[in-house]
GUMAR-972564 format. One record per residue (C-alpha): residue in three letters; x, y, z. Coordinates in steps of 0.25 Angstrom, whole numbers, plus 5000, padded with zeros to 4 digits. Layout:
// residues N
ALAXYZ/...
This chain:
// residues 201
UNK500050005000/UNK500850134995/UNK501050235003/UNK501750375006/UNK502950325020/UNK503850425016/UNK504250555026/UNK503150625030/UNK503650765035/UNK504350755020/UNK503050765015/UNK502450865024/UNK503650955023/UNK503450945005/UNK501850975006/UNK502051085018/UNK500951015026/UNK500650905035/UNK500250795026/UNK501050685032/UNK501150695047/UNK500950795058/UNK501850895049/UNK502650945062/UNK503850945054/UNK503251065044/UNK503551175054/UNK504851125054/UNK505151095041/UNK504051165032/UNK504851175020/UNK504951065010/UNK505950955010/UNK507250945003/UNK508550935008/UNK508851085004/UNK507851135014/UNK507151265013/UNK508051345008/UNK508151274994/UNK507351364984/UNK506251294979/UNK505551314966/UNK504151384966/UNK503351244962/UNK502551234950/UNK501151204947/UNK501351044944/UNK502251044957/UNK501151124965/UNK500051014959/UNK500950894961/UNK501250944976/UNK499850934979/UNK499550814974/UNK500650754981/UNK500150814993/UNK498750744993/UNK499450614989/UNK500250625003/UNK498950675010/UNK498050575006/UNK499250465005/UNK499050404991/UNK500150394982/UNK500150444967/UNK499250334960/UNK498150314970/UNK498150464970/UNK498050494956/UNK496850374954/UNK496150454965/UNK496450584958/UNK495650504945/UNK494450474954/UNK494350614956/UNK494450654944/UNK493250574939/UNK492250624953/UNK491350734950/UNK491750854958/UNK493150914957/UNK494050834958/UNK495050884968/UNK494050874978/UNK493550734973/UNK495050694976/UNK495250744989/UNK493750664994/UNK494450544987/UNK495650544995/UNK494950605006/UNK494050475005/UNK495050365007/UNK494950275020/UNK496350295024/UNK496050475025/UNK494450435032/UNK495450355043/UNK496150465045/UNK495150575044/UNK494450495054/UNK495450505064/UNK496050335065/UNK497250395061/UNK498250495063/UNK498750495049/UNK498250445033/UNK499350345034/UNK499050305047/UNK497550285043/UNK498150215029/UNK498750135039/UNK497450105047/UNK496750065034/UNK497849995028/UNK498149905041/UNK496349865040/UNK496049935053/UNK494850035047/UNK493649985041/UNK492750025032/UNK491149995031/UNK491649895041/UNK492549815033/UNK494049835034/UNK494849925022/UNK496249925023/UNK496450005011/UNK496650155013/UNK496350215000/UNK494950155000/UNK493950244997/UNK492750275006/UNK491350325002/UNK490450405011/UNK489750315020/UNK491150225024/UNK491250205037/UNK492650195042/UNK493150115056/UNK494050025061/UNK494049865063/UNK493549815075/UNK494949755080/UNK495549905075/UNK494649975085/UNK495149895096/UNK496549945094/UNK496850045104/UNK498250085097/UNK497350105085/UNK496250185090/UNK496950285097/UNK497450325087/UNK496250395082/UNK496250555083/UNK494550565080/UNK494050615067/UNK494150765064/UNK492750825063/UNK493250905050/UNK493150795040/UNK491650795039/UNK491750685028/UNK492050585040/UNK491150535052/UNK491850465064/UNK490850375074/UNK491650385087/UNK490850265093/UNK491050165080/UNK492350225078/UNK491950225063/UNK491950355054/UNK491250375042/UNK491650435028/UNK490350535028/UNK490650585014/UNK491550635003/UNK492350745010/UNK492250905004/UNK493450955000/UNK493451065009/UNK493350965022/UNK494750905017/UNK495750995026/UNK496850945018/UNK497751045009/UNK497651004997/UNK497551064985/UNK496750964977/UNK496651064964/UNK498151044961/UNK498250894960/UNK496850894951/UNK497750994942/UNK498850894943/UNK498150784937/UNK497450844928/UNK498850874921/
């Protein structure tokens, strides 16, 4: 199962922003990395560069690498509706982001992990792949045997009121995917506009 393990500050450090981690490092190291530091002059990116950044941007976000992103992109594409929003509810909609929008996990690669290793459950039944795509209606939860881990459950951090798309039941311990999410409910900073631009080369 491919995935992104390389540095993460590295990543943080060449996007400005957080997207791997905590990001504590930024205030420390807030320009971007090369052995020359900041005082190497540094050419005014062109447009190309400035599309291709943020594409690479959503990729690490989201964690899907470059073909997994581009048939998403394709699937977008052939929605009605803009398709830059129709990307971000596709990404946005992948079980792995509801499990960490939900709060059973601290990280997207820590709820990739949780899906991948067949502790969350789907409609009841056990999904242990994390691109899979939910549809409004899903309930998401744990296995019975998961939710006896106390290791496992206290890691939960509880489900941020902000993302509307999503219901949690405390007492079930299940969460619902309620619907598509609006673009404008996203909090993440991306500029979906660019990478549609990109693609459309």
């Amino acid at each position: 199962m491919a995935r992104y393990t390389g540095p993460k500050t590295r990543i943080s450090r060449k996007f400005g922003e957080p997207i791997l981690g905590n990001g504590k490092w930024l205030t420390k190291n807030s320009f971007p990395p090369g052995q020359h530091g900041p005082s190497k002059r540094r050419k005014a990116p062109g447009e190309y560069a400035i599309q291709l950044k943020e594409k690479q941007k959503a990729k690490y976000t989201y964690g899907v690498l470059e073909r997994q992103f581009r048939n998403t992109f394709e699937e977008a594409a052939r929605m009605k509706g803009v398709t830059g929003e129709n990307l971000i509810k596709l990404l946005e909609s992948r079980l792995d982001n509801a499990v960490f929008r939900l709060g059973l996990a601290a990280s997207r690669p820590a709820a990739r992990q949780l899906v991948a290793h067949k502790h969350i459950t789907v409609n009841g039944d056990v999904v242990n792949v994390p691109s899979f795509r939910l549809r409004p209606g899903d309930v998401i939860g744990l296995k019975e045997k998961s939710l006896g881990n106390a290791a496992l459950t206290g890691m939960f951090k509880g489900k941020n009121p902000k993302f509307s798309w999503l219901d949690w039941n405390e007492t079930e311990k299940t969460g619902t995917f309620v619907a598509m999410p609006e673009r404008e409910s996203v909090p993440e900073n991306i500029r979906e506009q660019l990478i549609v631009e990109l693609y459309s080369k």
